[in-house]
C-alpha positions as CSV (number, residue, x, y, z in Angstrom):
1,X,105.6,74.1,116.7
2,X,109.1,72.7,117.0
3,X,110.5,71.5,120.8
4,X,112.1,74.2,122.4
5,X,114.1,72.8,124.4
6,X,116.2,74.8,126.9
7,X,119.7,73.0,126.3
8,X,119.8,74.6,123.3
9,X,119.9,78.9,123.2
10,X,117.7,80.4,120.6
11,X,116.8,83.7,122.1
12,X,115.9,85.3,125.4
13,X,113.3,88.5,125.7
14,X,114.7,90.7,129.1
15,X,111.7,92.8,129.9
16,X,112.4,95.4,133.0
17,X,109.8,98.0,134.6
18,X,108.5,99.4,137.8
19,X,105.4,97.8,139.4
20,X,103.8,100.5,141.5
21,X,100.7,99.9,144.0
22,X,97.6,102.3,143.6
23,X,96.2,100.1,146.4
24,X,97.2,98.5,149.9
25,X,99.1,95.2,148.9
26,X,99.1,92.0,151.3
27,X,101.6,89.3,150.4
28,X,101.5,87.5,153.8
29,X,104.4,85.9,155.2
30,X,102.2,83.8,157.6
31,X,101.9,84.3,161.6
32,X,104.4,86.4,162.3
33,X,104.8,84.1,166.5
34,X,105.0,87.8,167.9
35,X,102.0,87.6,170.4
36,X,102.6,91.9,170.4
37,X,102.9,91.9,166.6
38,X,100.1,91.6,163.9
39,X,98.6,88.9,163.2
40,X,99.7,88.6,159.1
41,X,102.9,90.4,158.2
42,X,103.4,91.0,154.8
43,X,106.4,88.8,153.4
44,X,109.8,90.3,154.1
45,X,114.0,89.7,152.6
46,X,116.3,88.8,155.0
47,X,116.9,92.8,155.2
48,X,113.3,93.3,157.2
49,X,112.1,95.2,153.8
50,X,109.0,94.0,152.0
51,X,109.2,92.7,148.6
52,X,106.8,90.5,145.8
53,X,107.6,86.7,145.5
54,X,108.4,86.1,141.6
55,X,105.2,82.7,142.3
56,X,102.9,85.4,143.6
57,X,103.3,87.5,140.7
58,X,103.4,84.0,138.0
59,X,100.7,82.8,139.6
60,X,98.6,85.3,138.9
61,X,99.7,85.8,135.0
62,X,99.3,82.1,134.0
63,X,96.0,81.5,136.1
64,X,94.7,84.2,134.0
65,X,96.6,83.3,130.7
66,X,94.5,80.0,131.5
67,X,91.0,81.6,132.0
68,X,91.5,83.1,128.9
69,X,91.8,79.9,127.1
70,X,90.0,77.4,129.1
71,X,86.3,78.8,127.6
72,X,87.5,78.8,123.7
73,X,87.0,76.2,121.1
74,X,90.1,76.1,118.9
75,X,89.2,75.2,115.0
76,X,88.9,72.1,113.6
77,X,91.6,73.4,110.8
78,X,93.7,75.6,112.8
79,X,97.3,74.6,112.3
80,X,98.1,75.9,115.7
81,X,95.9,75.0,118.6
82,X,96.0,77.2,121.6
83,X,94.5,75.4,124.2
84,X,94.9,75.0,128.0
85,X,94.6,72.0,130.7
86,X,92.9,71.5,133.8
87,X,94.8,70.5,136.2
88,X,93.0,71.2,139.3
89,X,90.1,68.9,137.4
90,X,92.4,66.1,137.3
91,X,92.9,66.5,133.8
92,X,96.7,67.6,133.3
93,X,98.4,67.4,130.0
94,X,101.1,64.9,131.1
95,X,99.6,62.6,134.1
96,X,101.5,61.4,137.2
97,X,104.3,58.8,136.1
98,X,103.7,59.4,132.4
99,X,107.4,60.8,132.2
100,X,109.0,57.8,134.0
101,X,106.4,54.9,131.5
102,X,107.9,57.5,128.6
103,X,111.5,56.9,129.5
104,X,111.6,53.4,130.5
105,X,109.3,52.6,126.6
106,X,112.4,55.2,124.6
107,X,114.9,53.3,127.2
108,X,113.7,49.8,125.7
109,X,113.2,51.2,122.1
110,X,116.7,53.1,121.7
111,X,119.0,51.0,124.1
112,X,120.2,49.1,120.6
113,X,120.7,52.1,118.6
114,X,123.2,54.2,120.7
115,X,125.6,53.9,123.1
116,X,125.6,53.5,127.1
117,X,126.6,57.2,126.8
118,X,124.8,58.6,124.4
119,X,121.1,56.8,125.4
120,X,120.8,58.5,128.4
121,X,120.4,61.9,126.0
122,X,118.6,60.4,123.5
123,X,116.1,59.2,125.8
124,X,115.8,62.3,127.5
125,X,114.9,64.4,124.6
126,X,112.8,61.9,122.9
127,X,110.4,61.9,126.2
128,X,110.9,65.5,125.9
129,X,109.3,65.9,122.7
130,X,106.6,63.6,123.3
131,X,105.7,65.4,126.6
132,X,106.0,68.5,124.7
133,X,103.8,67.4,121.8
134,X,101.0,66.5,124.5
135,X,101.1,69.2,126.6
136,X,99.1,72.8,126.2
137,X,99.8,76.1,125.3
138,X,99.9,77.3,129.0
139,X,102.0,74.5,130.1
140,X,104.7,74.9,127.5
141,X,105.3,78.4,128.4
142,X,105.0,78.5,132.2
143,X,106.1,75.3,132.9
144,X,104.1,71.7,134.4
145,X,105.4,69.0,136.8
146,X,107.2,67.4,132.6
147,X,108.5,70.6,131.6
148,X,110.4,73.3,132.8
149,X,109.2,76.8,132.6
150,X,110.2,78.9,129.5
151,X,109.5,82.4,131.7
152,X,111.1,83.5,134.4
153,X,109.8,86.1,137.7
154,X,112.4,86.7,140.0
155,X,111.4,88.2,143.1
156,X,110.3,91.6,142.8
157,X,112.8,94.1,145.3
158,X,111.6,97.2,146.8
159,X,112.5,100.4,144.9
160,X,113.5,103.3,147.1
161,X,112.9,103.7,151.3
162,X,111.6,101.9,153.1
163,X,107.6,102.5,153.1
164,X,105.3,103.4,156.6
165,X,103.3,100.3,156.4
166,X,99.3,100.1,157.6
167,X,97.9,98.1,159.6
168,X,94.1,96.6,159.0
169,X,91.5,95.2,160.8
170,X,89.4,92.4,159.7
171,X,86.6,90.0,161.1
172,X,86.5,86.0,160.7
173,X,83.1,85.2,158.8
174,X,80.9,82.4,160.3
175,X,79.5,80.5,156.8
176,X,76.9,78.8,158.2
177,X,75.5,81.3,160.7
178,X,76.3,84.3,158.1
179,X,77.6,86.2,160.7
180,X,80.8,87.4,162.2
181,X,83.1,84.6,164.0
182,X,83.3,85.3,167.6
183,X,86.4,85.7,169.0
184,X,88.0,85.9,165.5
185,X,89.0,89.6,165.5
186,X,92.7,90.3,163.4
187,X,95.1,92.6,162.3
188,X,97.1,92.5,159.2
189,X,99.9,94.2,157.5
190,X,99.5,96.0,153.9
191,X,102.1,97.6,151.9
192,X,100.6,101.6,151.4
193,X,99.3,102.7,147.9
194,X,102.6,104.7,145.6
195,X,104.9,102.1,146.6
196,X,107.4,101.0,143.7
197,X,108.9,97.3,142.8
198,X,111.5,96.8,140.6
199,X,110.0,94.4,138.2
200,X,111.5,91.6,135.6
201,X,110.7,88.8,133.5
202,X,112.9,86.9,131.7
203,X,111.5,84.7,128.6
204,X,114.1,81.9,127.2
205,X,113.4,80.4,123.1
206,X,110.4,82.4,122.8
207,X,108.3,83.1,119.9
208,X,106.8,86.5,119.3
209,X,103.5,85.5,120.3
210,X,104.6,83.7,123.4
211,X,105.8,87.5,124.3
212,X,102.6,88.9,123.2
213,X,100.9,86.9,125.5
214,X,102.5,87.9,128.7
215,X,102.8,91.8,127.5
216,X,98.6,91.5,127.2
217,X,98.5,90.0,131.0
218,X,100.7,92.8,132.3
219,X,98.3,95.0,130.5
220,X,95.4,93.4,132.6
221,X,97.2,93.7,135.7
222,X,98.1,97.9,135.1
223,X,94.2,98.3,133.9
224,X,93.1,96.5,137.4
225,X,91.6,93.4,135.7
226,X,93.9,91.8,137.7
227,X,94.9,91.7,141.3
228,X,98.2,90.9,143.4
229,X,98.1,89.0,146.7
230,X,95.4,88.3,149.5
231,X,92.3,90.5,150.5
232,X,91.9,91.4,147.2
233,X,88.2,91.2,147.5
234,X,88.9,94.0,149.9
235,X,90.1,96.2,147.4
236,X,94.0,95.3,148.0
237,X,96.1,94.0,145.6
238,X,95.7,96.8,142.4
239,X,99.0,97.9,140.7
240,X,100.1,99.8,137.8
241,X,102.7,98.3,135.4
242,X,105.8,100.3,133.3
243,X,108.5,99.1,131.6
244,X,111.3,101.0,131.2
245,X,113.4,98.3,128.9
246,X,112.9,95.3,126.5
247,X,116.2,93.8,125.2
248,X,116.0,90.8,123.1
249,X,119.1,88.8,122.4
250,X,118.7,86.3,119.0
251,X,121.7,84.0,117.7
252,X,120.8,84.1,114.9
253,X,120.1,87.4,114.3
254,X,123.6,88.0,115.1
255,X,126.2,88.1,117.9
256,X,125.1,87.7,121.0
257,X,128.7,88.6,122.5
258,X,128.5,92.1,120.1
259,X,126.8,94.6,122.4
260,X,129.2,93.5,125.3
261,X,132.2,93.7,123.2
262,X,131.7,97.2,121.8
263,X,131.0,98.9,124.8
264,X,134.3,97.1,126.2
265,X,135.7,98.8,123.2
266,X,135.1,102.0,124.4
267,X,138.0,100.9,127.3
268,X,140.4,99.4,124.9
269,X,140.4,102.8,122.6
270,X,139.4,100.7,119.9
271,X,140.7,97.5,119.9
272,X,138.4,95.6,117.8
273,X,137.7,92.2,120.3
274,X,135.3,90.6,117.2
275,X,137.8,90.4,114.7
276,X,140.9,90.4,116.1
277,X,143.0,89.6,113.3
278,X,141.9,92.3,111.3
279,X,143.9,95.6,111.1
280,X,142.2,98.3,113.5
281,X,139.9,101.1,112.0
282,X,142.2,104.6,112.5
283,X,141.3,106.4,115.8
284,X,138.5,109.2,115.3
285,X,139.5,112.6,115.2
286,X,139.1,114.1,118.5
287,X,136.5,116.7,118.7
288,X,138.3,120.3,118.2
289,X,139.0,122.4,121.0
290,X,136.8,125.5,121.4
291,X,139.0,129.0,120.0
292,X,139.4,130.6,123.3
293,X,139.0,134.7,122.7
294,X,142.3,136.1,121.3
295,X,141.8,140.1,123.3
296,X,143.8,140.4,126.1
297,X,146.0,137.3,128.1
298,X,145.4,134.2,126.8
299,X,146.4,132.4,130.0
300,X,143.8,134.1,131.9
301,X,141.3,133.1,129.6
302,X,142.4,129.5,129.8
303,X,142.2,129.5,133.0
304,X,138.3,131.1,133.5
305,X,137.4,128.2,131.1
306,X,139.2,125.1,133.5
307,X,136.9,127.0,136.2
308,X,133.7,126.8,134.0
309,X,134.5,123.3,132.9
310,X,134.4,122.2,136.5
311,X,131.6,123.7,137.0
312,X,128.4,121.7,138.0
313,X,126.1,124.5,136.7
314,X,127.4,127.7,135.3
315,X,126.9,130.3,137.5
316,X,128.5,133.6,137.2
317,X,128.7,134.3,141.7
318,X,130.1,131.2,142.1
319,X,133.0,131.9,138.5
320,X,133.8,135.2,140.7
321,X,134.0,132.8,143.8
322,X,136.5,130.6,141.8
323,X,138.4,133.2,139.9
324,X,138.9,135.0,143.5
325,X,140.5,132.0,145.0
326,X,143.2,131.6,142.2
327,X,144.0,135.2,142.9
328,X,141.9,136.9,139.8
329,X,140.7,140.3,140.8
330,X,137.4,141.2,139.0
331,X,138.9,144.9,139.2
332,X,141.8,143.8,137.1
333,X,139.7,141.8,134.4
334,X,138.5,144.8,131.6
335,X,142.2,145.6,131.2
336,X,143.9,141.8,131.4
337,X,141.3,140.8,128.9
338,X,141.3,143.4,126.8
339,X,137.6,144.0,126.5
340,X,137.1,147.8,126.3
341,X,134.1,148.1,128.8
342,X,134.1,151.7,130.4
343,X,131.4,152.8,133.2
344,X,128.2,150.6,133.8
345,X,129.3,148.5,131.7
346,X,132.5,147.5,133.2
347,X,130.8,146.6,136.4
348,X,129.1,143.9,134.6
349,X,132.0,142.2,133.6
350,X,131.3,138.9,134.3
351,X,128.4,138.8,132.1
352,X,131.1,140.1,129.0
353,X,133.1,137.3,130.1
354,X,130.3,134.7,129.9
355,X,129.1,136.3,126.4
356,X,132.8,136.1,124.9
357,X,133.1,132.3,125.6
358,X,129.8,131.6,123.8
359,X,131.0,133.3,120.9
360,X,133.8,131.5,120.7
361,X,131.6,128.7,121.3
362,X,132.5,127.2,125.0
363,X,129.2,128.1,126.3
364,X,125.2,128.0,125.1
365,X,122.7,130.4,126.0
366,X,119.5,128.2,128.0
367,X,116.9,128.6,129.7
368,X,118.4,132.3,130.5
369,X,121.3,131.0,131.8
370,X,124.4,129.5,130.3
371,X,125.4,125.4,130.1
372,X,128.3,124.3,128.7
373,X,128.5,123.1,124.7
374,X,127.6,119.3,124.3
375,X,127.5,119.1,128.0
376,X,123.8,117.7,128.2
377,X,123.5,113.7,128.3
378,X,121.4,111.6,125.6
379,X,119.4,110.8,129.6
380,X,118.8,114.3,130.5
381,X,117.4,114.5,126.7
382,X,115.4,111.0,127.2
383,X,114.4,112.1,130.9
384,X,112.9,115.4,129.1
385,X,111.0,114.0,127.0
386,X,109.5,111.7,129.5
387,X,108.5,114.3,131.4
388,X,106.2,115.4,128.7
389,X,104.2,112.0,128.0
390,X,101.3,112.1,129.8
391,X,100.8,109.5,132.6
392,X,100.5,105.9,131.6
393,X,102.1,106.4,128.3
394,X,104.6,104.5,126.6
395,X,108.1,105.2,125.3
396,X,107.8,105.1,121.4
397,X,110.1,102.3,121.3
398,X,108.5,100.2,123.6
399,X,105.4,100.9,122.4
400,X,106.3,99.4,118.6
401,X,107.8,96.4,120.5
402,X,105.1,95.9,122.0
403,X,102.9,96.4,119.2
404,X,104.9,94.1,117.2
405,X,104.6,91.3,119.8
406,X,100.7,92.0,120.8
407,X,100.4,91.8,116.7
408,X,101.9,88.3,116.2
409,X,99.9,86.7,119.5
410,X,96.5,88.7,117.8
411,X,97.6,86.8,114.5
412,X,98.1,83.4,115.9
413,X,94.4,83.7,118.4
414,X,92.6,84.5,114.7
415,X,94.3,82.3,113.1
416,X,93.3,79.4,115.9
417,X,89.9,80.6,116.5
């Protein structure tokens, strides 16, 4: 697997979702020096409102992404190892001071092939792709005292109010005695079960299988396999995961300055900011006008359909409300407009009115009411149809991304096992 160093850009994987508990969460923040407050506050921003720390929530993913690999036995043929070290064994991939024995052996080895200048960046990524070459799977993702981490998890906000949070009781344990510690009676803070994070994770010159990876923890955590925070023993700590985006950026899949330049395009009416020396595309034809009715004044009817236009929801006591204020009697309406209603049917005249502008097309029949035509949103369409997946699954989209990066990381563990 080639260096992927992180001076250089080669892709970046923007996964955003919601991270919601389904049980009492404690991130503690330490003693809180009250001597009237709890004992262990959960963690707060400098606003007072709870959030997740980005290390809790890595912490968690890679000490998992490690257990998974720490019992395996990669082939003796596989042409990708997936392995994992042991830190906490004393067995890291890169030991203390191996960087500093690295650079000073490149330092002595390169100082006659380059100058004052350029060595120092020589050296660096020559020790860099040796410490890269020893290190494991798990460190070259999520980072090791000689490598910086390829995945990012900024701190996790709070999503919405702020929540009524419990307080717990709970009883020191005396190991020895196998009883409870005297005098060791506490309280502690716990964020309350429905409570919503806003949640990303940024990965930097990934590979598909990297992604893969992390997707299948995340998957752990929503299931419950995995748990966030302290007490978790207790039954704290259990979340469910959705995402609600995944942009990927490649260079060389294309421009990464495209999707930002077109929708600044939208501003400039066209103005083409990628090729700027080429002649601009002709202007689209503007969508035609609706043919108001032709009966009766056609001022009046332009003017009913400026009131419907600027209507939030159509709504035929609220046109008569309008119409009233602008000094159009409903009285006067059958003969202005020329619609020919006589008895009953004249005192329904707004409903004529309302049927003669969906003829002429300015109006759609829904839901038996009326909504103006094209006036409902690609997101009230995409919000729809969320509304009718059942809980827990995915957007079709995501799903196939995920799929696709799942798929490569299940190719690569068959592949190495």
């Amino acid at each position: 697997m080639e260096p992927a160093f992180l001076d250089r850009f080669k892709g970046r994987l923007r996964l955003e979702g919601v991270v919601t508990t389904r049980t009492g969460l404690h991130i503690g923040a330490g003693g809180s020096g009250d001597p009237l407050a709890t004992d262990a506050p959960v963690v707060r921003n400098a606003a007072g409102y709870p959030f997740i720390p980005g290390a809790s929530l890595k912490g968690v993913i890679r000490s998992a992404a490690e257990a998974l690999l720490r019992d395996t036995t990669p082939r003796e043929d596989a042409v990708v190892k997936l392995r994992t070290c042991d830190f906490l064994a004393g067995r890291p991939c890169v030991a203390h001071g191996e960087v500093t024995r690295l650079r000073e052996q490149h330092t002595e080895k390169l100082k006659t092939q380059f100058e004052r200048e350029e060595l120092q960046y020589q050296v660096h990524r020559a020790v860099t792709a040796e410490v890269w070459e020893k290190s494991c799977t798990i460190c070259r993702l999520f980072g090791s005292l000689a490598l910086a981490s390829r995945v990012r998890f900024p701190d996790l906000p709070l999503r919405g109010g702020m929540p009524m949070l419990e307080l717990r009781n709970g009883v020191g344990i005396d190991r020895d005695r196998e009883l409870a510690a005297s005098g060791v009676l506490y309280d502690f803070e716990a964020v309350p079960p429905g409570t919503e994070f806003e949640l990303t994770v940024v990965l930097d010159n990934y590979s598909e299988a990297e992604a893969g990876l992390v997707l299948w923890l995340f998957d752990q955590l929503d299931q419950g396999n995995l748990a966030l925070g302290g007490k978790t023993s207790r039954g704290l700590g259990l979340v469910r995961v959705c995402w609600h985006r995944m942009h990927e950026t490649r260079v060389n899949g294309g421009n990464p300055f495209a999707e930002l330049l077109s929708s600044r395009d939208l501003l400039l009416r066209g103005h083409d900011l990628l090729e700027p020396t080429a002649e601009a595309e002709p202007p689209e034809e503007a969508v035609a006008e609706p043919q108001l009715p032709t009966s009766g004044e056609a001022e009046l009817w332009k003017q009913l359909a400026e009131i419907l236009r600027e209507m939030p929801e159509i709504d035929k006591t609220l046109l008569g409300q309008k119409a009233g204020e602008l000094g159009i009697k409903r009285e006067e309406l059958n003969e202005r407009l020329a619609l020919g209603l006589e008895g009953r049917r004249a005192r329904r005249v707004w409903d004529h009115v309302l049927g003669c502008f969906v003829e002429c097309g300015l109006l759609v029949e829904k839901d038996d009411g009326y909504v103006l035509a094209g006036a409902e949103p690609a997101e009230a369409e995409a919000e729809e149809a969320a509304d009718k997946r059942e809980p827990g699954e995915r957007d079709p989209e995501l799903q196939q991304v995920c799929d696709r990066f799942v798929g490569a990381m299940a190719r690569l563990w068959q592949e190495a096992f």
